[in-house]
N, C-alpha and C positions, 0 to 999 in steps of 0.2 A: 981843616973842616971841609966836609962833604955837600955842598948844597945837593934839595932835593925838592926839587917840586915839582909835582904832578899840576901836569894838565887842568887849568882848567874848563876854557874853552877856544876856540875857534871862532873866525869872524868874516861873515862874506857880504859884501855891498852888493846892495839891489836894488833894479831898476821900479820894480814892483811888488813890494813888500807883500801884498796881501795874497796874490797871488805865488806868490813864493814859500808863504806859509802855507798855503795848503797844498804846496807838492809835495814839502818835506814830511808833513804830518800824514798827506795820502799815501804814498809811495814809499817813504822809508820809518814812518810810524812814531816820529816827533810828534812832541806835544809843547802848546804854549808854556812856558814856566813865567817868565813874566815878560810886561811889556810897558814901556815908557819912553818920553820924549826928552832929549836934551835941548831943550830951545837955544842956549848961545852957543853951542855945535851944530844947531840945523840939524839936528840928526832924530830918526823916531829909531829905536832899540827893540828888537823882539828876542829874546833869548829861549830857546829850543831846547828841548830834553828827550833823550830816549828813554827805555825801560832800563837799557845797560849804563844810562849814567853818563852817554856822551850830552855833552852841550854845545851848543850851534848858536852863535849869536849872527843874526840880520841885520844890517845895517842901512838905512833907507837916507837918504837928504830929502829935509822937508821943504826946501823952497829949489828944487832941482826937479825935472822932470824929461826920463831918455836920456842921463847921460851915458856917453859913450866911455867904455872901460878898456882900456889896453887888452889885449889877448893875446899877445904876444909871449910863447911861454920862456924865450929866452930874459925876457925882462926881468930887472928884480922883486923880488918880493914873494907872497903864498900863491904855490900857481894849483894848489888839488888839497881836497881833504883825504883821509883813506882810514877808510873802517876794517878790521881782522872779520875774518869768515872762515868755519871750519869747512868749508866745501862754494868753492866759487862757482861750480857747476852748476849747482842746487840757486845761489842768490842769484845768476843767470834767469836761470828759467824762471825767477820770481819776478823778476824786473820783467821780464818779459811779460809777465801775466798782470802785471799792474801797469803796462802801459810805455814803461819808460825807455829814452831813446838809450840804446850801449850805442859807443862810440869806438868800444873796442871789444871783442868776443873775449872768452876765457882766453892764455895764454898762458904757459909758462915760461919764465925766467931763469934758463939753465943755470944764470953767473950768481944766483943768487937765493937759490932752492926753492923759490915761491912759483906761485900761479895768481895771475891775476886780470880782473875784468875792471871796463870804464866805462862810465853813465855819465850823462851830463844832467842835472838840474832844468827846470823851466826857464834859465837862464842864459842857458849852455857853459856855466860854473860847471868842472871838473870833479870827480869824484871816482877814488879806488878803492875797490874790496881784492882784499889779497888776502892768500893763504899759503899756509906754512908747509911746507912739503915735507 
């Protein structure tokens, strides 16, 4: 037997929730889909939706304020989320018109037939759009 399971979503800790909702809704056109508190996790939950059906779940502590997150990208664990784009050039120059920091220009990836660009979040969280060559 073949297990198969599609994605459901993605999960990035934030220093400041509310402010982190409206980058992703400004700049990459997320929208709230729901949002609630775990009280015996300490956690408040805001889960994110695009028009393509990605989800983004926010993870906030509610008795925590400034903590400090490893960035270190050899550590383990999820160090980038990364969206498909049929033209990184084009989501470039959009990023750019909406403000947002690249961290990395277009490039391409000879070992690996793509091209791809890097933005950071209000957070400086990771994030790649690549395409397929």
């Amino acid at each position: 037997m073949k297990l198969n399971y599609p994605l459901h979503h993605c999960a990035v800790a934030v220093a400041d929730l509310e402010a982190t909702i409206a980058w992703y809704c400004d700049k990459l056109d997320f929208r709230v889909e729901k949002r609630f508190t775990l009280p015996d996790a300490k956690l408040e939950i805001v889960k994110l939706i695009s028009d393509g059906g990605v989800r983004l779940e926010l993870l906030a502590q509610t008795d925590v304020i400034g903590a400090i997150r490893d960035q270190d990208l050899m550590a383990p664990g999820a160090k980038h989320i990364c969206f498909a784009t049929g033209d990184v050039e084009k989501t470039a120059a959009e990023m750019r018109r909406r403000g947002v920091k690249i961290t990395q220009e277009p490039k391409v990836i000879p070992e690996s037939d793509e091209k791809n660009l890097w933005i950071a979040d209000n957070e400086g969280n990771l994030i790649e759009f690549i395409e397929e060559l």
